[in-house]
Backbone of each chain as ProteinMPNN parsed JSONL, in Angstrom:
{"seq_chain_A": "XXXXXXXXXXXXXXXXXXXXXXXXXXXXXXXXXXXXXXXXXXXXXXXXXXXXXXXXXXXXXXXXXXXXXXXXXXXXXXXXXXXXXXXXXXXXXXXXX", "coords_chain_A": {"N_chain_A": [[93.308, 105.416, 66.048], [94.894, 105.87, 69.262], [96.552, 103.856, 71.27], [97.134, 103.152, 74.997], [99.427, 101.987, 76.977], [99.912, 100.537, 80.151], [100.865, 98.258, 81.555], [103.365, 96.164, 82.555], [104.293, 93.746, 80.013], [105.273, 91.634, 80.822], [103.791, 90.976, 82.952], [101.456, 91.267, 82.399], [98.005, 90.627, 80.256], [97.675, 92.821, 78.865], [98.972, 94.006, 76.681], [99.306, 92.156, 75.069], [95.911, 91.947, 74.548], [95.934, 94.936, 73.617], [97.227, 94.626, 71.214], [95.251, 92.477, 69.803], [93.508, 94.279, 68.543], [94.025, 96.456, 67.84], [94.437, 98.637, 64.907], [95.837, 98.745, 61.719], [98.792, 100.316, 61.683], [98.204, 101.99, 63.541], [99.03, 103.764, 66.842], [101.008, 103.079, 69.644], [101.609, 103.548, 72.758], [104.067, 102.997, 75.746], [103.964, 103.051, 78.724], [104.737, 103.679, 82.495], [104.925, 100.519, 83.727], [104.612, 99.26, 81.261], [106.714, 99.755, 80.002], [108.941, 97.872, 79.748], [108.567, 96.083, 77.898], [109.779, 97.911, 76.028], [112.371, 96.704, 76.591], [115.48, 95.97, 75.336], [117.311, 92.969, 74.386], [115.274, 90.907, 75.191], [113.061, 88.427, 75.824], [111.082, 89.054, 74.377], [111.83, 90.925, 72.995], [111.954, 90.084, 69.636], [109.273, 89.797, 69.05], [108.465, 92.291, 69.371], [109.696, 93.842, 67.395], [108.468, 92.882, 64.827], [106.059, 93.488, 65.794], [106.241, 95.962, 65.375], [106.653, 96.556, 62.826], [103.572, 97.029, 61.761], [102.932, 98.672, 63.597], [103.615, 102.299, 64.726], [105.783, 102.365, 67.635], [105.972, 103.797, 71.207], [107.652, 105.215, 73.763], [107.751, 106.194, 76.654], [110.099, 108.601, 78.143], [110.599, 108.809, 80.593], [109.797, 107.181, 82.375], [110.955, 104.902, 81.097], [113.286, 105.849, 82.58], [112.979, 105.957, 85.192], [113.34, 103.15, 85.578], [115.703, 102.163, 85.167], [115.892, 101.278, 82.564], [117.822, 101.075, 80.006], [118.645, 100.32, 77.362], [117.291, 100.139, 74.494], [115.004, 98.533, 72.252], [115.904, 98.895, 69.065], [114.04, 100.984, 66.776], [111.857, 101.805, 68.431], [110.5, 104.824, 69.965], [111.569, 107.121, 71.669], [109.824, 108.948, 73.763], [108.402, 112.03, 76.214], [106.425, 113.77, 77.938], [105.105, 115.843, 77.014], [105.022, 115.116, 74.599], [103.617, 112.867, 74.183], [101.078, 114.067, 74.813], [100.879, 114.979, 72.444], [100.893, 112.946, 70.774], [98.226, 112.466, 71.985], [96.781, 114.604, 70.552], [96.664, 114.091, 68.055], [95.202, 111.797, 67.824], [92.616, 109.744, 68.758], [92.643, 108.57, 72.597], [92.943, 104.947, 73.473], [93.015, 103.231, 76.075], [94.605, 100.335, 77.171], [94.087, 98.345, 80.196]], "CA_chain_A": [[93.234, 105.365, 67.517], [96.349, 105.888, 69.794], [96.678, 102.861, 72.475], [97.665, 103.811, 75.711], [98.959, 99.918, 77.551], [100.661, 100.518, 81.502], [101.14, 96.834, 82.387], [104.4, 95.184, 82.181], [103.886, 92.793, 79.122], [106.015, 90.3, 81.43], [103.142, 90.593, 84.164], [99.937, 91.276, 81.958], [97.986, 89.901, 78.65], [96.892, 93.82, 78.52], [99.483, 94.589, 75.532], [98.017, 91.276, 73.798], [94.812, 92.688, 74.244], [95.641, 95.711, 72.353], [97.285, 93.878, 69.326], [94.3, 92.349, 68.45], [92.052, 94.958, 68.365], [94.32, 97.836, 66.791], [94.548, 98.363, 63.781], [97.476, 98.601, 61.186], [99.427, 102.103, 61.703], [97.992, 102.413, 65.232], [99.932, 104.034, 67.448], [101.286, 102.575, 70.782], [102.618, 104.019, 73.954], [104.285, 102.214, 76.29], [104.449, 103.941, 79.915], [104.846, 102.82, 83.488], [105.216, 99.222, 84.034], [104.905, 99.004, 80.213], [107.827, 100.034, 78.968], [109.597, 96.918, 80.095], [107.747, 95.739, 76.656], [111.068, 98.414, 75.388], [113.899, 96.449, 76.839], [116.525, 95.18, 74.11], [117.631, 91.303, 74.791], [114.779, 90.546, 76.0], [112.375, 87.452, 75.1], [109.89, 89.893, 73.635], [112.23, 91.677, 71.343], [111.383, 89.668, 68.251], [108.084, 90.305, 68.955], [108.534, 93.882, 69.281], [109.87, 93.93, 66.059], [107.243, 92.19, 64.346], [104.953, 94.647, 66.197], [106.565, 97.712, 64.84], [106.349, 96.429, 61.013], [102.485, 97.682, 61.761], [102.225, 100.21, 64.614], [104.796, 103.178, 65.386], [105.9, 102.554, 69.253], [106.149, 104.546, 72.118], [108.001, 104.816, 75.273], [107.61, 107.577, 77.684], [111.565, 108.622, 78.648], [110.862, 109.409, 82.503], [109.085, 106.028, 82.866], [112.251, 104.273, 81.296], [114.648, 106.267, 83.155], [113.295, 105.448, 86.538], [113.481, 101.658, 85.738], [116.96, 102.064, 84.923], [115.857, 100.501, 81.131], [118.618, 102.163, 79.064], [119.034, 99.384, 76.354], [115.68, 99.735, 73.949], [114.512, 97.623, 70.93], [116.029, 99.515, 67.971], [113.018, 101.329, 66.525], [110.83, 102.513, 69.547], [110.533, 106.015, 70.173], [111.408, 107.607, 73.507], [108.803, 110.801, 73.779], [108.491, 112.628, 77.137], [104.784, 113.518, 78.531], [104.543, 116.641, 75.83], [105.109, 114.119, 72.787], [102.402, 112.144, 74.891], [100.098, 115.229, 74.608], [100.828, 115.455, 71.039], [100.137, 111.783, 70.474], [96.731, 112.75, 71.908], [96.003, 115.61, 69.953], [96.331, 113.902, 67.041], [94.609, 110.35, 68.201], [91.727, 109.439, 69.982], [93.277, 107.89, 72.971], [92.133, 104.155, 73.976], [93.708, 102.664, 77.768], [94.146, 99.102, 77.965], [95.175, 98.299, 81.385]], "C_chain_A": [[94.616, 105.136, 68.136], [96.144, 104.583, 71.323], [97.782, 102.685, 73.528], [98.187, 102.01, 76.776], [100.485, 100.819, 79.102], [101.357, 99.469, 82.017], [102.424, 96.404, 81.89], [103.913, 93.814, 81.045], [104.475, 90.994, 79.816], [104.406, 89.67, 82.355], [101.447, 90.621, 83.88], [99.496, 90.863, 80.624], [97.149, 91.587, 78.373], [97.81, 94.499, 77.012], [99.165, 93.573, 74.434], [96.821, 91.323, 73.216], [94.938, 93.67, 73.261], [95.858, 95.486, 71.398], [96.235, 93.116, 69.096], [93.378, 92.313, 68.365], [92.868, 96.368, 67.607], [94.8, 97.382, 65.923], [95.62, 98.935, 62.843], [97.729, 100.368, 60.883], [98.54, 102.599, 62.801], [98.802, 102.935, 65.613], [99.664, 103.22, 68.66], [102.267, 102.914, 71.541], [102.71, 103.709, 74.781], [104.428, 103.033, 77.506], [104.17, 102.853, 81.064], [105.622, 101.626, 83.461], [105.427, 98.82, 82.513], [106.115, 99.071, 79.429], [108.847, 98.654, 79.199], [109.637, 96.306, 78.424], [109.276, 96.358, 75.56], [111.979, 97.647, 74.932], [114.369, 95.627, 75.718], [116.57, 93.645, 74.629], [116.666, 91.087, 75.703], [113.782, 89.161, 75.335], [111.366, 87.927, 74.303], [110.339, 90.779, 72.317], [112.025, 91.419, 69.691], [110.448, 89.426, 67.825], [107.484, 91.506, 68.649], [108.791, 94.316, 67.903], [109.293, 94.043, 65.104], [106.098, 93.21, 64.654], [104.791, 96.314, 66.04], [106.398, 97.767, 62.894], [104.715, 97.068, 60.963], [102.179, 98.903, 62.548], [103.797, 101.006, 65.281], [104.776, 102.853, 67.22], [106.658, 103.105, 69.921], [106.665, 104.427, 73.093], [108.19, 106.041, 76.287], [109.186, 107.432, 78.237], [111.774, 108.816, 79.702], [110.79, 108.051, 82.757], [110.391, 104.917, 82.444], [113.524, 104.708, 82.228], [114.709, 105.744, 84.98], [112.963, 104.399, 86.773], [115.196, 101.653, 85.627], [117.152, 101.494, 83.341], [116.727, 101.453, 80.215], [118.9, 101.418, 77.37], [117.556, 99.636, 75.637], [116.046, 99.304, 73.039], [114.95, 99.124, 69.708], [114.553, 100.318, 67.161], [111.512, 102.109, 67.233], [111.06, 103.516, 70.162], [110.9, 106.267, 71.34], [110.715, 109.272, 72.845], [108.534, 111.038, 75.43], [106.92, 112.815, 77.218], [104.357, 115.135, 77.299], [104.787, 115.77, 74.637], [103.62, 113.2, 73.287], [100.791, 112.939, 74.579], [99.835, 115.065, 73.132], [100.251, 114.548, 70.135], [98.533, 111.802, 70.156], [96.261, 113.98, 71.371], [95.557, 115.142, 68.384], [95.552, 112.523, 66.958], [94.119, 110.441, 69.196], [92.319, 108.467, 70.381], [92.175, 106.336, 73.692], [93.127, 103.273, 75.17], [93.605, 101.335, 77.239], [94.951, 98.901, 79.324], [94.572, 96.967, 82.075]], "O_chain_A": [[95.409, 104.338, 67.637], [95.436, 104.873, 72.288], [98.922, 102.276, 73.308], [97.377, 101.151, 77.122], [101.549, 101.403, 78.896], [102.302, 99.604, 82.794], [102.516, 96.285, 80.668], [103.139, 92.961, 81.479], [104.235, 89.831, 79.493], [103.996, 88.512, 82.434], [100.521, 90.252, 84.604], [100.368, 90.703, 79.77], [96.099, 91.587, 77.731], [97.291, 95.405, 76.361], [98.858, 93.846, 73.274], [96.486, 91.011, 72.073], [94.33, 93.574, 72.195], [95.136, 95.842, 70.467], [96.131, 92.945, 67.881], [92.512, 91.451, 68.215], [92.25, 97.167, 66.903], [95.393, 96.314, 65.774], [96.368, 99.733, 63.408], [97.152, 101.229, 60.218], [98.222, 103.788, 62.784], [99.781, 102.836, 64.873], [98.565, 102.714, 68.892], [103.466, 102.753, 71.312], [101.647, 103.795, 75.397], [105.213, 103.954, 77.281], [103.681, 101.73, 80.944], [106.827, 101.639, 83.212], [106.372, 98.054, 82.324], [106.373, 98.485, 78.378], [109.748, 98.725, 78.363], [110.712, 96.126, 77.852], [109.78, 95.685, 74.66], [112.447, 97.55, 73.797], [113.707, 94.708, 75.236], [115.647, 93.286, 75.361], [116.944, 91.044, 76.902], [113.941, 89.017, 74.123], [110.789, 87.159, 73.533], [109.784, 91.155, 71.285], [111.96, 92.255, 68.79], [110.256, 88.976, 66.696], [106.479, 91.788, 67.997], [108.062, 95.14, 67.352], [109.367, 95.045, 64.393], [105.342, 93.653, 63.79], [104.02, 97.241, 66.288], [106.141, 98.657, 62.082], [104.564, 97.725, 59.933], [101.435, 99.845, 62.275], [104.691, 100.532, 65.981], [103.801, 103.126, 67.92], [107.86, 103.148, 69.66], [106.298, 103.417, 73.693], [109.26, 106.651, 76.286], [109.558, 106.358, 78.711], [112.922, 109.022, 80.095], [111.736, 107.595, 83.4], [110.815, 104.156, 83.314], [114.502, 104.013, 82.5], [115.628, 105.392, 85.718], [112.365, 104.157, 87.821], [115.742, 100.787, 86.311], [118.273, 101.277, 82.881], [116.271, 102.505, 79.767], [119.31, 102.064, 76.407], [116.6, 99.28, 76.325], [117.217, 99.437, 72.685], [114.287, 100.16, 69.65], [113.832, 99.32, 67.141], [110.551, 102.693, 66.731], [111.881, 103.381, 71.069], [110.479, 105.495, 72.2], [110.975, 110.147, 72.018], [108.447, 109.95, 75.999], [106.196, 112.043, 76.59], [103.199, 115.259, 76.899], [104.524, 116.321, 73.569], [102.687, 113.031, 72.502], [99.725, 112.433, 74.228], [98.694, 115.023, 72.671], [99.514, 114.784, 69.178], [97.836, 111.519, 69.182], [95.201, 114.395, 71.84], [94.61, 115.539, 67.706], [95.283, 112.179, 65.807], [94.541, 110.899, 70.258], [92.687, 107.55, 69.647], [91.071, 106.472, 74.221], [94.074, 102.653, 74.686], [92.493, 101.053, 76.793], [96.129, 99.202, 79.517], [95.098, 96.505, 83.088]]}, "seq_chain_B": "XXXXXXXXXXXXXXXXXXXXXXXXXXXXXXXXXXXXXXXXXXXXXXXXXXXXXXXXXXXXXXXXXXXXXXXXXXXXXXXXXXXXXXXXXXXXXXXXXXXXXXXXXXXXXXXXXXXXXX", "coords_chain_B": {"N_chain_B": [[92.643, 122.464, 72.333], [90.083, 120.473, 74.447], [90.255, 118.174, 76.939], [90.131, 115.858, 78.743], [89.91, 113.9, 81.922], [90.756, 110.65, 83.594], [91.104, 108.943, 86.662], [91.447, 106.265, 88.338], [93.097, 105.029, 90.126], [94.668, 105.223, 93.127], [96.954, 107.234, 95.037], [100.288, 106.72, 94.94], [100.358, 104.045, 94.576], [100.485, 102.312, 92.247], [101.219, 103.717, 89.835], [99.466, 106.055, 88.249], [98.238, 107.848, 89.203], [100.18, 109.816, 89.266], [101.3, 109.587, 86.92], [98.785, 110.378, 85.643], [98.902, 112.926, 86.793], [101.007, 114.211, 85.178], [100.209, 113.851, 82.773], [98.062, 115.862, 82.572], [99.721, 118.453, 83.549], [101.398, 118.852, 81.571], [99.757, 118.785, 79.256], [98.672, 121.122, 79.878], [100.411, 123.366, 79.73], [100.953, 123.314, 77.29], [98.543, 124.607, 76.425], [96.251, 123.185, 76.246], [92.659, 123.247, 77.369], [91.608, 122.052, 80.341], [89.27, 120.034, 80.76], [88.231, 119.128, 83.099], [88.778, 116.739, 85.815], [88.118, 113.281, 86.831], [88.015, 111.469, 89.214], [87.884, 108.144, 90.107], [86.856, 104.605, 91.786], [89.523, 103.614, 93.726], [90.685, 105.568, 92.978], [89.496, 108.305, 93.909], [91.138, 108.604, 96.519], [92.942, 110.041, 96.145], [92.43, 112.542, 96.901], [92.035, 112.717, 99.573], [92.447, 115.616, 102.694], [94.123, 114.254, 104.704], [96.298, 113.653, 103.418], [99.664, 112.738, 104.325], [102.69, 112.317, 103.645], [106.286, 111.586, 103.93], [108.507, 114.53, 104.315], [110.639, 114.711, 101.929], [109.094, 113.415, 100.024], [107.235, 113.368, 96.983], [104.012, 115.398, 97.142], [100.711, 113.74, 96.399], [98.428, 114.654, 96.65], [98.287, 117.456, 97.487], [99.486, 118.363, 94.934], [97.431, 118.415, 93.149], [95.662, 119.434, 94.556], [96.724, 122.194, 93.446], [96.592, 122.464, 90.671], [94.093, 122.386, 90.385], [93.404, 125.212, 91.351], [94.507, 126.378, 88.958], [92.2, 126.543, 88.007], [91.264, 123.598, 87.504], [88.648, 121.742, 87.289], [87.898, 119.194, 89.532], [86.807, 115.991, 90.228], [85.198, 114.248, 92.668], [84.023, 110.949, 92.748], [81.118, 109.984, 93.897], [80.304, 107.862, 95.066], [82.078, 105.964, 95.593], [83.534, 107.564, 97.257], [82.179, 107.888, 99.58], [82.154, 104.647, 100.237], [85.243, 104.278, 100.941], [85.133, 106.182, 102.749], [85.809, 109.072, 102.533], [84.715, 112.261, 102.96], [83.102, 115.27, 103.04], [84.274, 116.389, 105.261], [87.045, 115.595, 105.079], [88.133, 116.516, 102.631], [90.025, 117.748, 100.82], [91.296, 121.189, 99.647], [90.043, 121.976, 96.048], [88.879, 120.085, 95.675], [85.64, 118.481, 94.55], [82.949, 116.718, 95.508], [80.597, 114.687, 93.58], [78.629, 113.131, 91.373], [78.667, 110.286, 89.31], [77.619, 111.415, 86.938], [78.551, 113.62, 86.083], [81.212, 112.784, 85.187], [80.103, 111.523, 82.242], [79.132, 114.113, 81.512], [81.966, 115.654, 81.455], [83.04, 113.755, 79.302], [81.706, 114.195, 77.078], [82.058, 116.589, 76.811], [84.63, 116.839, 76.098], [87.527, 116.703, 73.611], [89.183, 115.26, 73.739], [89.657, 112.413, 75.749], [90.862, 110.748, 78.486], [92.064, 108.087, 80.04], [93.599, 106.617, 83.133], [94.43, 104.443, 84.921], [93.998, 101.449, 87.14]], "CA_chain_B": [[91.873, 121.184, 72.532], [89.59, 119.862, 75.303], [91.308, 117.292, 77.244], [88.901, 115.276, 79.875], [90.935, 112.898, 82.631], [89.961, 110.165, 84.044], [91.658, 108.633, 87.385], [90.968, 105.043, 88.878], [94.153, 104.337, 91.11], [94.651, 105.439, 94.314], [98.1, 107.571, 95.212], [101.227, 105.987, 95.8], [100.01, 102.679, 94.289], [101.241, 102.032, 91.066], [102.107, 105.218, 89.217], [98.658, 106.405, 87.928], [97.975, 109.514, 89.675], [101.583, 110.638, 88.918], [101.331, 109.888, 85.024], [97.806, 111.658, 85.318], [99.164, 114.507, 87.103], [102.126, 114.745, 84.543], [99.655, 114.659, 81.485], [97.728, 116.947, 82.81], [100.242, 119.731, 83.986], [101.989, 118.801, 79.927], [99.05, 119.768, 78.131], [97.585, 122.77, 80.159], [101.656, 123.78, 79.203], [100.604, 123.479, 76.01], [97.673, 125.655, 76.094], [95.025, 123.112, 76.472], [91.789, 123.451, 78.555], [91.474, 120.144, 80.834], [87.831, 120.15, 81.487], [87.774, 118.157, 84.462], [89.507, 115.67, 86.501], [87.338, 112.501, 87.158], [88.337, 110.582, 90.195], [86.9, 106.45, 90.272], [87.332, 103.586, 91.941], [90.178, 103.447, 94.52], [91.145, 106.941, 92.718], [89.315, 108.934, 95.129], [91.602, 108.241, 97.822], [94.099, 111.336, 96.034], [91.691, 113.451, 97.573], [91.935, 113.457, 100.845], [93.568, 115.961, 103.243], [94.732, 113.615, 105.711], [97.662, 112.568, 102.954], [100.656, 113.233, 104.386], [103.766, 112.083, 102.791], [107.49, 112.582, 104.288], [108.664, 115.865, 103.638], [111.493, 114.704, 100.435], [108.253, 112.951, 99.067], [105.96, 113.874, 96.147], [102.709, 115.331, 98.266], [100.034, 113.951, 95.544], [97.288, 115.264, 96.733], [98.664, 119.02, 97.332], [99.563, 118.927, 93.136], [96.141, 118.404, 92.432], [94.82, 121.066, 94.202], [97.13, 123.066, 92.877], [96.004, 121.49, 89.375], [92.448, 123.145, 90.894], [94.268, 126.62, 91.967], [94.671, 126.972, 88.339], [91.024, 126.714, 87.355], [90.491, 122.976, 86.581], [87.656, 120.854, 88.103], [88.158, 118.031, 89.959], [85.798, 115.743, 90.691], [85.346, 112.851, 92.976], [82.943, 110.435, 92.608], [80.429, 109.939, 95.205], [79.735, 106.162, 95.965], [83.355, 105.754, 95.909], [84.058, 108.174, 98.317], [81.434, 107.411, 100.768], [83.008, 103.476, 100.647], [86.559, 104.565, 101.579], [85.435, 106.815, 104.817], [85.746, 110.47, 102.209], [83.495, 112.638, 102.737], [83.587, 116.575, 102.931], [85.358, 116.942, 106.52], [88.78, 115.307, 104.915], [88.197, 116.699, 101.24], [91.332, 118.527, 99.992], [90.826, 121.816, 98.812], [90.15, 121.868, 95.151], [87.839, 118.549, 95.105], [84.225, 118.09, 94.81], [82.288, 115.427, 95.723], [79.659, 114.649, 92.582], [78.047, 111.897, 90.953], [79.178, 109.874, 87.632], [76.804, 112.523, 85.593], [79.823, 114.479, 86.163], [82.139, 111.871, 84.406], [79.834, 111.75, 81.186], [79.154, 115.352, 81.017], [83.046, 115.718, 80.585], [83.51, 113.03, 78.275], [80.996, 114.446, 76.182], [82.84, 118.157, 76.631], [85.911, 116.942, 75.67], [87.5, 116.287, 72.361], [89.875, 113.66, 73.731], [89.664, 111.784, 77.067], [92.034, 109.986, 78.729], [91.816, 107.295, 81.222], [94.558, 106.206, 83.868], [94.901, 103.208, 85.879], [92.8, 100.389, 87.193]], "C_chain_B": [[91.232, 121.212, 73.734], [90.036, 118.925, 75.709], [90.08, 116.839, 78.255], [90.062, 113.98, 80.352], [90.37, 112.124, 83.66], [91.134, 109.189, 85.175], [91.124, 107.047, 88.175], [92.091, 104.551, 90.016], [94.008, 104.859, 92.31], [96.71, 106.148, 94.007], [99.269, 106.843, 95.601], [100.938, 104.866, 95.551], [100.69, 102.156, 93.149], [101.822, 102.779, 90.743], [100.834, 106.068, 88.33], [98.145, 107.506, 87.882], [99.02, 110.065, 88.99], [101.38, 110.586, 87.09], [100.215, 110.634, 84.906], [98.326, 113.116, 85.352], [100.057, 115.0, 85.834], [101.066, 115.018, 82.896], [99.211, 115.578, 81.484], [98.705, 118.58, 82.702], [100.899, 119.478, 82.056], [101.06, 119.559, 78.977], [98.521, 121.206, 78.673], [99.037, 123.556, 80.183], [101.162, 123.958, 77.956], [99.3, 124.06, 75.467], [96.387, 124.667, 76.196], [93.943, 122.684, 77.236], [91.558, 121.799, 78.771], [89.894, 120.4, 81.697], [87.285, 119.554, 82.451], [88.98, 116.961, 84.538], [88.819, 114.682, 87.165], [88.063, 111.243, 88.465], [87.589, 109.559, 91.011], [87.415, 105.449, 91.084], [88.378, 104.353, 93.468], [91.027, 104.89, 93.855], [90.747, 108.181, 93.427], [89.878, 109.106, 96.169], [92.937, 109.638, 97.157], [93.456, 112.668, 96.402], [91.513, 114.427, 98.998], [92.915, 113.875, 101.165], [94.155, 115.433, 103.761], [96.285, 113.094, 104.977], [98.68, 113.587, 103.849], [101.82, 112.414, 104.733], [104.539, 112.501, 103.223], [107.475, 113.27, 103.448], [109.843, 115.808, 102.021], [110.649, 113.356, 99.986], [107.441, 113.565, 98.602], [104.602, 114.421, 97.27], [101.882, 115.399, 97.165], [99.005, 114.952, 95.44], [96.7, 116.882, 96.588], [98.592, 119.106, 95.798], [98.374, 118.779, 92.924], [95.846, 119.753, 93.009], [95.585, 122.301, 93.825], [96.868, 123.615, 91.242], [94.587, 122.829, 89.542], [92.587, 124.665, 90.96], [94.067, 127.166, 90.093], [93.447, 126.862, 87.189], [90.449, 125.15, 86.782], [89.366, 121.949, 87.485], [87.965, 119.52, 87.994], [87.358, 117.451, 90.557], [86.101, 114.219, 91.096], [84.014, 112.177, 93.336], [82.005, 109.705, 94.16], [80.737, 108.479, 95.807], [81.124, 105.855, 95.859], [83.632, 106.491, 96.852], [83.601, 107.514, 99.276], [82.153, 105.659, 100.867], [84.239, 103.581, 101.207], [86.343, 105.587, 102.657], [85.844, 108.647, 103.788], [84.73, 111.017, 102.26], [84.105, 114.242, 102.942], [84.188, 116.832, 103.717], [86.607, 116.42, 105.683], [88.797, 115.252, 103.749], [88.932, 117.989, 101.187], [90.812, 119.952, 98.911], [91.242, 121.853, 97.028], [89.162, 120.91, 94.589], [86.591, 118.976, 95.701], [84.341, 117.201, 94.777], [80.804, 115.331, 94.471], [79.934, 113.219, 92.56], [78.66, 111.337, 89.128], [78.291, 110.528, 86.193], [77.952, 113.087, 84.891], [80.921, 113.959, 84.654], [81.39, 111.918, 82.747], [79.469, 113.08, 81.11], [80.722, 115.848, 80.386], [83.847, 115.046, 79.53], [82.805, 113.653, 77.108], [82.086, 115.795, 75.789], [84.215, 117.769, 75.924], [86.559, 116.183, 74.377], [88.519, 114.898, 72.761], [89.877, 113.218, 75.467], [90.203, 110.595, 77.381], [91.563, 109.442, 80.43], [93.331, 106.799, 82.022], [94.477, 105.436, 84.734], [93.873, 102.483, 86.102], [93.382, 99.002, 85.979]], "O_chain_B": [[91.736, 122.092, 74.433], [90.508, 118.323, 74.745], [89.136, 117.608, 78.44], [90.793, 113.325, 79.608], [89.636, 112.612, 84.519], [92.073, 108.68, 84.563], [89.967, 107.175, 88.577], [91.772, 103.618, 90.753], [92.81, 104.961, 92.572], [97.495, 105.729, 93.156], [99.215, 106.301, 96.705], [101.287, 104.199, 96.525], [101.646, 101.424, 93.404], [102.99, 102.87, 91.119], [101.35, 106.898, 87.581], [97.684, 108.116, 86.918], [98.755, 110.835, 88.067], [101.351, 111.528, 86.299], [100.312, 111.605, 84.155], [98.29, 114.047, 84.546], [99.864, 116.152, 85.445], [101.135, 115.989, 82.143], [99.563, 116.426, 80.664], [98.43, 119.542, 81.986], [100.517, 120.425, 81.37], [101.302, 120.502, 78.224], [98.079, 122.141, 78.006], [98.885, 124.629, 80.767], [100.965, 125.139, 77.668], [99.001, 124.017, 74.273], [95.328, 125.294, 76.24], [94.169, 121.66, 77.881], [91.415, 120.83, 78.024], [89.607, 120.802, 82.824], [86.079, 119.439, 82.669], [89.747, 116.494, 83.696], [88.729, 114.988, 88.355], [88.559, 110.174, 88.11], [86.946, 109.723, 92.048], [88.646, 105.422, 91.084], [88.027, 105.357, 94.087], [92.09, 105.166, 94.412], [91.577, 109.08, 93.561], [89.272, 109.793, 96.992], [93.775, 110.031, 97.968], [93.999, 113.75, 96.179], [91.219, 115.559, 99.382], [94.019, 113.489, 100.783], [95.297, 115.862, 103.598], [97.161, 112.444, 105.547], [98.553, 114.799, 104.022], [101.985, 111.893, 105.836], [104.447, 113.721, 103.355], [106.953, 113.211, 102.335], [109.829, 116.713, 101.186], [111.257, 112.345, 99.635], [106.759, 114.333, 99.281], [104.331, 113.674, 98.21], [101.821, 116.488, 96.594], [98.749, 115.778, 94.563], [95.696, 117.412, 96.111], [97.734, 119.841, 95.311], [98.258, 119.414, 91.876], [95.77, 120.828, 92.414], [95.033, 123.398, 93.911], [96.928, 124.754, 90.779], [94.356, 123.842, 88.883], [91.635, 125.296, 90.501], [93.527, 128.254, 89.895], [93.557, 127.01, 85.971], [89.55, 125.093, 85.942], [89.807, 121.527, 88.554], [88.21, 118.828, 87.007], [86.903, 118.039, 91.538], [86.738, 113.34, 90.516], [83.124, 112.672, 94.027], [82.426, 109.093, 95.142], [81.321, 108.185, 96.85], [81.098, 104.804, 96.5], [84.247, 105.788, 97.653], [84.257, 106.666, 99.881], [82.812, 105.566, 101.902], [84.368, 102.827, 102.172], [87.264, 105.859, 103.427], [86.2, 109.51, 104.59], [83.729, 110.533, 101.732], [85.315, 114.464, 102.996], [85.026, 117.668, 103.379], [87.419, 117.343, 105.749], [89.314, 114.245, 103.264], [88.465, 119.09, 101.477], [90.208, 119.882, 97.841], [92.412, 121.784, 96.652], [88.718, 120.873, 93.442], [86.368, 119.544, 96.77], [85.279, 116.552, 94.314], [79.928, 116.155, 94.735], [80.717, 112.449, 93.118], [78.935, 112.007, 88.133], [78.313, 110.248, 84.994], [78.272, 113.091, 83.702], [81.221, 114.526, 83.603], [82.16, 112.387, 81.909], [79.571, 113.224, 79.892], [80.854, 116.296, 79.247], [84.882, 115.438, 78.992], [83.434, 113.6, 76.051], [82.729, 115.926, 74.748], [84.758, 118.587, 75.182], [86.114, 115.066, 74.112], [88.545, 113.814, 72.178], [90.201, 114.088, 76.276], [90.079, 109.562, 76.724], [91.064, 109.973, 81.422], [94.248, 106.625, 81.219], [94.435, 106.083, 85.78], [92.836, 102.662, 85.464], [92.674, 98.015, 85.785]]}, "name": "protein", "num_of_chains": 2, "seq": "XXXXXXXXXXXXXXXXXXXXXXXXXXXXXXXXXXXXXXXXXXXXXXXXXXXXXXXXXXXXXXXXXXXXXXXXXXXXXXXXXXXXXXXXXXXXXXXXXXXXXXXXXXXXXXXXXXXXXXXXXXXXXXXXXXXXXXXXXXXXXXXXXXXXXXXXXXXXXXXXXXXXXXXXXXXXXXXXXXXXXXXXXXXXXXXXXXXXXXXXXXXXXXXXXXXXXXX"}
């Protein structure tokens, strides 16, 4: 299952929600308000980390670009809205928001 | 693939519509059929004609029915409409007005379905 999370992880417990209910080699794509969840030096990065030893993660590259987030967590993908597609072709997609 | 989309925000609110619209127009790029466009909740409100958006802003409502222009059904859910004041005089061409049958008939149709905002 591919897990789709919007909320700023600063401003919601909706990316806690999906860790722990997906399961190991999930995917996770971070868009909108989510991608914040990306940013490098941030208090979440050694979480992020930790959260990539099980599930490949995602970050939509429009949705970082018009935060200005240019710094990401070593390891987290930037994919565009056709890698997004592709995500979902190969994973049933599940929202938390 | 079958693609089924499911809308809950309202335009101009978060960013919901706009990431819908963008999956949408991505995969029917990529060849596949989007069997509907489900519009819930405070998502109905990308419906009506009355939007209008300065002119060097996005006009959501126009991309949808353009979305519609190119064959895909868009549907807005009744008892949501009727609460926000939509009804067929200020419905945007491209949108119906239906019932949440609608919504599980295309979940069923579609091999993957995707939800957005709310």
């Amino acid at each position: 299952m591919l897990h789709l999370v919007n909320k700023s992880p600063y401003s919601s417990s909706s990316l806690d929600s999906c860790l722990k209910f997906a399961t190991k080699g999930a995917p996770i794509i971070l868009f909108e308000d989510a991608i914040y969840g990306a940013m490098a030096g941030t208090s979440l990065e050694s979480k992020m980390i930790e959260v990539m030893k099980d599930h490949p993660v995602y970050a939509i590259k429009e949705d970082l670009m018009a935060r200005g987030v240019n710094n990401i967590i070593p390891g987290v993908r930037e994919i565009d809205y056709t890698g997004f597609v592709e995500l979902v072709e190969q994973h049933r997609p599940c929202t938390w928001s | 693939m079958k693609f089924g989309v499911l809308v809950q925000e309202g335009p101009y609110h978060h960013q919901s519509s706009d990431s819908a619209y963008q999956f949408v127009k991505a995969a029917m790029d990529k060849g596949h059929e989007i069997v509907g466009v489900f519009f819930y909740h405070d998502g109905v409100i990308n419906s009506t004609k009355l939007t209008d958006p300065q002119q060097d802003d996005r006009h959501i409502q126009k991309r949808w029915s353009e979305i519609a222009e190119k064959g895909v059904d868009l549907v807005v859910c009744i008892a949501a409409a009727k609460r926000r004041g939509i009804n067929d005089d200020v419905l945007a061409p491209g949108f119906r007005i239906s019932g949440l049958g609608q919504l599980t008939e295309m979940a069923i149709k579609a091999d993957r379905f995707v939800s957005f905002g709310a």
